[in-house]
TORKE-293143 format. One line per 4 residues: number of its first residue (from 1); their letters; for each residue x negated, y negated, z of C-alpha. Coordinates in steps of 0.2 Angstrom, whole numbers, plus 5000, padded with zeros to 4 digits. Each point is the difference from the previous one (the first is absolute). Layout:
# TORKE-293143
NUM = A = X/Y/Z  ...
# end
This chain:
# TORKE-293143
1 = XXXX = 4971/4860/5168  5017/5003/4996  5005/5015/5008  5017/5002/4994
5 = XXXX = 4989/5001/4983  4985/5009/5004  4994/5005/4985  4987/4991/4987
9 = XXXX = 5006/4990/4985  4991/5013/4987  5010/5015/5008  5018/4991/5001
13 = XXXX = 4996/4994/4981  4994/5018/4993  5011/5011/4990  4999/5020/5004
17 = XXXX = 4997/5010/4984  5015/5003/4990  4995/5014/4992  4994/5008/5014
21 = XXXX = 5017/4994/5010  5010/5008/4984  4993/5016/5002  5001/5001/5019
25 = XXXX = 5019/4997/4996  5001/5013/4990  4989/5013/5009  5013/4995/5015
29 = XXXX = 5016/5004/4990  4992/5015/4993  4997/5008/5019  5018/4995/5003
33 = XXXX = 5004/5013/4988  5002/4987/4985  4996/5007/4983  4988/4986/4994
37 = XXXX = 4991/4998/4983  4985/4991/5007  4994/4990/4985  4991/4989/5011
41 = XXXX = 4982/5007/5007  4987/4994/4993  4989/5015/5001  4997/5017/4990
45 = XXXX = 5013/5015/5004  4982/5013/4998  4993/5007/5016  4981/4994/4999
49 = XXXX = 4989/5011/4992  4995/5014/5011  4980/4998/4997  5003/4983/5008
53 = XXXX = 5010/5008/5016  4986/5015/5001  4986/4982/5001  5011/4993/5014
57 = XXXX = 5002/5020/5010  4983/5003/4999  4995/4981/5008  5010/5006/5013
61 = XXXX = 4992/5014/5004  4984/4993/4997  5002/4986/5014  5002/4987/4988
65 = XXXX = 5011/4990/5012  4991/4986/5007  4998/4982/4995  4992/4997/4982
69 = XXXX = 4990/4982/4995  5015/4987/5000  4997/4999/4979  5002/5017/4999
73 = XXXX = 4988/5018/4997  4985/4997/4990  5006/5016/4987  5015/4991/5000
77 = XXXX = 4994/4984/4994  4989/5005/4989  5013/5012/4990  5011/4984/4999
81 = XXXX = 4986/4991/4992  4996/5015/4988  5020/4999/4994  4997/4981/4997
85 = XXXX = 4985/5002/4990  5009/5014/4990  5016/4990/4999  4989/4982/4996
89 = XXXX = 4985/5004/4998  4996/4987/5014  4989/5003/5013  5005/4999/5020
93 = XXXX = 4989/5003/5014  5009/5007/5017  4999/4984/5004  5010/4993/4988
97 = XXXX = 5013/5015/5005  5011/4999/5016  5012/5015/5006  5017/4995/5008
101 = XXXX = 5016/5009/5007  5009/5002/4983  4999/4987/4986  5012/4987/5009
105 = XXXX = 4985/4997/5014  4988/4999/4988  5012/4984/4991  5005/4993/5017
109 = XXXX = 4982/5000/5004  4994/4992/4984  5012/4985/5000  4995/4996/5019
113 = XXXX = 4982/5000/4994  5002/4988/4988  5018/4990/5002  4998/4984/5012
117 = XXXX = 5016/4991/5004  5006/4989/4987  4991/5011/4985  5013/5007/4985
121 = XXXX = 4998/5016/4996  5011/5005/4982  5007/5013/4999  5012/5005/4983
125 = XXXX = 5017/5003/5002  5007/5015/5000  4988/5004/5014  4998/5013/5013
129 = XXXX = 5011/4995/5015  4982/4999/5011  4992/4987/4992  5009/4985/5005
133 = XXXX = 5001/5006/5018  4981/5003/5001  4995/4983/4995  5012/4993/5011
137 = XXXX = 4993/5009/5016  4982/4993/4993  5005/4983/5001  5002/4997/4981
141 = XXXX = 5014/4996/4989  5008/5011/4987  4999/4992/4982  5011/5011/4987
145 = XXXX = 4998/5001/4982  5016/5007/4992  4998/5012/4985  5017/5007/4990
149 = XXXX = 5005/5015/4995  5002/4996/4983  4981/4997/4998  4995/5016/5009
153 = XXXX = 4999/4993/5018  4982/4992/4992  4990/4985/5007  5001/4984/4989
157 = XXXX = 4982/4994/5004  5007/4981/4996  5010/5001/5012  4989/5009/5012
161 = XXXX = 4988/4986/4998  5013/4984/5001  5003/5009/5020  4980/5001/5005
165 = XXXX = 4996/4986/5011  4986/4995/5011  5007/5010/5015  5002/5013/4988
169 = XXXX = 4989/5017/5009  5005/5015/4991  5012/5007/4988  5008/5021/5005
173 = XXXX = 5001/5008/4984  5008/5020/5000  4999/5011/4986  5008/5012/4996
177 = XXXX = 5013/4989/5010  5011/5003/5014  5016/4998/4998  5002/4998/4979
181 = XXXX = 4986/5013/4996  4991/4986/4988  4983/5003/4993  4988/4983/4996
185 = XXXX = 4990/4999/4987  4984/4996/4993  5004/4984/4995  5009/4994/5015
189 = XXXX = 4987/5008/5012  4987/4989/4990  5010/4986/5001  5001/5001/5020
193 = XXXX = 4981/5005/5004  4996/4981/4988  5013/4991/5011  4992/5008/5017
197 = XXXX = 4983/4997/4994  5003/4982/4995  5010/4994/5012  4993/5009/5016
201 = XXXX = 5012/5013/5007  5001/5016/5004  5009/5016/4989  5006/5013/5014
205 = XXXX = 5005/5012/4987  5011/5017/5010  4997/5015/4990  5008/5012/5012
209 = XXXX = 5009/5005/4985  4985/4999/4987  5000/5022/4993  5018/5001/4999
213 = XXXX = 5002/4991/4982  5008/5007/4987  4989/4994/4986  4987/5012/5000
217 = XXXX = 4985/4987/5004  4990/5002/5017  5004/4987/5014  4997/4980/4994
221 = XXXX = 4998/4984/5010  4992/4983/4996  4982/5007/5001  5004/5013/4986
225 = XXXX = 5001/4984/4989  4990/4988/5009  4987/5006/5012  4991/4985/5002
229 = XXXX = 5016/4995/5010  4995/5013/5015  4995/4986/5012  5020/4994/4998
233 = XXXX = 5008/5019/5001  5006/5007/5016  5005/5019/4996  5013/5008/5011
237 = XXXX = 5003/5018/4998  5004/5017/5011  5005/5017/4998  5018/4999/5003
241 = XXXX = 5009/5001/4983  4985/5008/4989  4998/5015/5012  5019/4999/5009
245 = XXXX = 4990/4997/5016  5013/4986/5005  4998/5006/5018  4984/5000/5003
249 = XXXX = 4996/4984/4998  4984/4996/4992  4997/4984/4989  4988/4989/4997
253 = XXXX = 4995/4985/4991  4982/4996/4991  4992/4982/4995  4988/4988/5005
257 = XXXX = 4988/5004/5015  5005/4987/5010  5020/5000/4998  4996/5023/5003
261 = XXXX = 4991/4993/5018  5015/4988/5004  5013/5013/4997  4989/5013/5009
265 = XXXX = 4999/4987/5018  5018/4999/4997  5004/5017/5001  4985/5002/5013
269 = XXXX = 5012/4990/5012  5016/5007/4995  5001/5021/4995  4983/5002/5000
273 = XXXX = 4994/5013/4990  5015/5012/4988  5004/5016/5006  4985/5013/5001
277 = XXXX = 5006/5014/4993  5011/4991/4984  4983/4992/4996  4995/5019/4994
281 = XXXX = 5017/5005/4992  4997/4984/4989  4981/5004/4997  5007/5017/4995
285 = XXXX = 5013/4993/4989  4987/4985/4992  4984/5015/4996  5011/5015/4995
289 = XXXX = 5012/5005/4987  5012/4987/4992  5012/5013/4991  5011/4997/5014
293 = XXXX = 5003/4981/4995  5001/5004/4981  5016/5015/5004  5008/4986/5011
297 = XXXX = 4998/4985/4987  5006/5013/4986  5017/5002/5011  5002/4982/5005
301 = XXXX = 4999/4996/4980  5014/5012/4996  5009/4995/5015  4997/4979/4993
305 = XXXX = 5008/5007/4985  5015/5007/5006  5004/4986/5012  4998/4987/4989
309 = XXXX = 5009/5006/4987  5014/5006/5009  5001/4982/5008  5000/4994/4981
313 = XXXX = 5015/5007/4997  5010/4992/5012  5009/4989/4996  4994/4981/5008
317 = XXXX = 4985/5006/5005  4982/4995/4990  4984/5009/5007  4983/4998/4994
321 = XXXX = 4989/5015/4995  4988/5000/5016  4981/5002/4995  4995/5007/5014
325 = XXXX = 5004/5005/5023  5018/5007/5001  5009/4988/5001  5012/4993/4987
329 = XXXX = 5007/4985/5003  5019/4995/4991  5011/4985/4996  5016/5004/5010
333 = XXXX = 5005/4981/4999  5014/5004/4989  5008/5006/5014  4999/4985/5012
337 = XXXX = 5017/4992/5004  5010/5018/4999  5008/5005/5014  5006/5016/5007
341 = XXXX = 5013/5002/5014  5000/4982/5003  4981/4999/5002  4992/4990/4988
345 = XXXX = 4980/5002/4992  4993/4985/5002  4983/5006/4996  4985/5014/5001
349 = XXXX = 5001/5001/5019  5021/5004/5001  4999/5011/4985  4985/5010/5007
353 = XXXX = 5012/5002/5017  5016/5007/4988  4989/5012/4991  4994/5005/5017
357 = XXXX = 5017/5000/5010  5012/5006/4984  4988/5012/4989  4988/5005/5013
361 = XXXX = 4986/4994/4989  4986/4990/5008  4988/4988/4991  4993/4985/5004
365 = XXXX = 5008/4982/4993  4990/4989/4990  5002/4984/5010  4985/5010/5015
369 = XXXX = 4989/4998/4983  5004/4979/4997  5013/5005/4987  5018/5003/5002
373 = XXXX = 5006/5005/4982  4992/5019/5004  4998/5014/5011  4985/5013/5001
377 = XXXX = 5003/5017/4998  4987/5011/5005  4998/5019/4988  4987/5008/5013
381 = XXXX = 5011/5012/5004  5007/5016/4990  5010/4995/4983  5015/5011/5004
385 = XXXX = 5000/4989/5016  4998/4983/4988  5016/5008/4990  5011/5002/5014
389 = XXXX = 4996/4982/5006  5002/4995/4981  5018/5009/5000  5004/4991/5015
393 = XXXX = 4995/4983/4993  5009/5000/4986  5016/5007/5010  4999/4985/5014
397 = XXXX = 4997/4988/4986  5012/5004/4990  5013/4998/5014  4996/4980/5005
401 = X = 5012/4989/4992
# end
């Protein structure tokens, strides 16, 4: 071993989160005494329900603090599979159900389970800035399929199927998507679910953001179209954005009964089972009432309107009407190659750092999300908030030359 380079190949070659880097910045400016906009968090400013909180107090003092089954509490499993079947109208058995520490362990899990070294896994472009990172640490190779903002961020199943090879072992589909707030439909669904079930490969679809749509319609995924596809779908889902439960870290994924055992030996060997008394917050968010996520999807669609629209009317700036999440997800590339105090833009990361350093605005550059011509902002937080930051934007803009 080299001991003046002790460390293995996987760590030195991983990449921390950006977003997660971007909002510890700011939080750290902000306890400085910074006034910052944080425009960056990817999670609901509501407090969580309070029947939810009462479900977690009264497993405390009920003694509910011990180890649970590695997969998770049967009442738990068995409501998970309820809101499938109500979503899908697909049946999973606990078996096919597996409860993790927050929706990321339930992905990392999954792509462990079925990713050997070697295997593709596709993942569209924008993408969420975990993906790539997670099939790398399995051994696999990121393969990206680019989409455009011109066509709505959608897939084009031609070109989908020109990148599926024989290494190819799954594809990650997310919708409502995280970072452009894109919404697929039934026609590409369809079109994926034939490819998968043709060419042999999995669908890992992430629905964490699956009741916050702006459409009206109940969650959809590959099965709403194509059920017979079930043996091809890996569901990954939690409680974090639906229920503003971000800290309490409860996901989960749902699919084939030997790919739920994998990622349940997996978890066996590394966390062990989630967090006790979480486990009966999200029972209690899953089996009681939903108003809660209807107020906050009613705020987050009049906030989506006021953001997006205001960006509009910036000049150099073309944003997308996001479809669903919080997330809306501009081209700033109009402002590439400005400069301001002798600093030039070359790109989404440097003017991410201006808006940061000069408007005290933080948000997250497009390049974390494979591309550079954008930056994420995130309108989960109060709209008198999103103005100010709005105000500030077009201020520091206005002022690179």
């Amino acid at each position: 071993m080299n001991w003046n380079n002790p460390l293995a190949k996987r760590v030195l070659d991983l990449k921390p989160s950006p977003t997660l880097a971007v909002d510890a910045k700011a939080k750290a400016l902000k306890a400085k005494g910074e006034d910052i906009v944080n425009l960056s968090a990817g999670e609901p400013d509501f407090d969580t329900p309070d029947h939810i909180k009462e479900a977690a107090i009264s497993a405390i003092r009920d003694g509910f603090t011990k180890y649970t089954a590695v997969a998770g509490i049967v009442e738990l499993r068995e409501a998970i599979g309820k809101k499938l079947k109500r979503d899908y109208k697909i049946e999973y058995s606990i078996d096919e159900i597996v409860v993790s520490t927050g929706g990321k362990q339930g992905l990392f899990n999954c792509l462990q389970a079925i990713v050997d070294p070697g295997t593709e896994v596709i993942i569209p472009v924008p993408y969420w800035v975990s993906y790539p990172a997670m099939v790398e640490l399995s051994g696999g190779k990121p393969v990206y399929l680019k989409t455009t903002q011109e066509n709505g961020f959608a897939i084009d199943i031609s070109k989908l199927e020109s990148l599926i090879t024989k290494k190819t072992r799954a594809i990650i589909l997310n919708s409502p998507s995280n970072p452009t707030g894109a919404v697929y439909n039934e026609e590409t669904l369809k079109g994926v679910a034939e490819l998968a079930i043709n060419k042999g490969f999995y669908i890992i679809t992430d629905d964490i953001y699956d009741e916050i749509r702006f459409d009206g319609r109940s969650p959809e995924n590959v099965l709403s179209f194509v059920p017979e596809a079930k043996e091809h779908v890996i569901i990954a889902n939690g409680v974090s954005k639906t229920y503003s439960m971000t800290g309490w870290r409860i996901g989960y994924l749902a699919g084939p009964q030997p790919v739920i055992k994998a990622a349940t030996k997996i978890q066996s060997q590394s966390t062990s089972n989630p967090n006790s008394i979480a486990q009966k917050a999200a029972l209690a968010a899953l089996t009681g009432p939903q108003d809660c996520v209807k107020e906050m999807v009613a705020a987050f669609k009049e906030r989506r309107k006021f953001i997006v629209e205001r960006l509009n009317a910036i000049d150099g700036i073309r944003c997308n009407m996001p479809e669903g999440a919080f997330y809306c997800f501009p081209n700033m590339s109009s402002f590439y190659g400005k400069s301001f105090n002798g600093k030039k833009i070359e790109g989404s990361l440097e003017l991410a750092d201006y808006l940061l350093e000069e408007a005290k605005i933080a948000c997250v550059p497009g390049i974390a999300f494979g591309d550079d011509e954008f930056i994420r902002f995130s309108y989960a937080t109060d709209i008198k908030v999103i103005e100010k930051g709005l105000d500030r934007l077009e201020s520091a803009l206005s002022r690179l030359e």
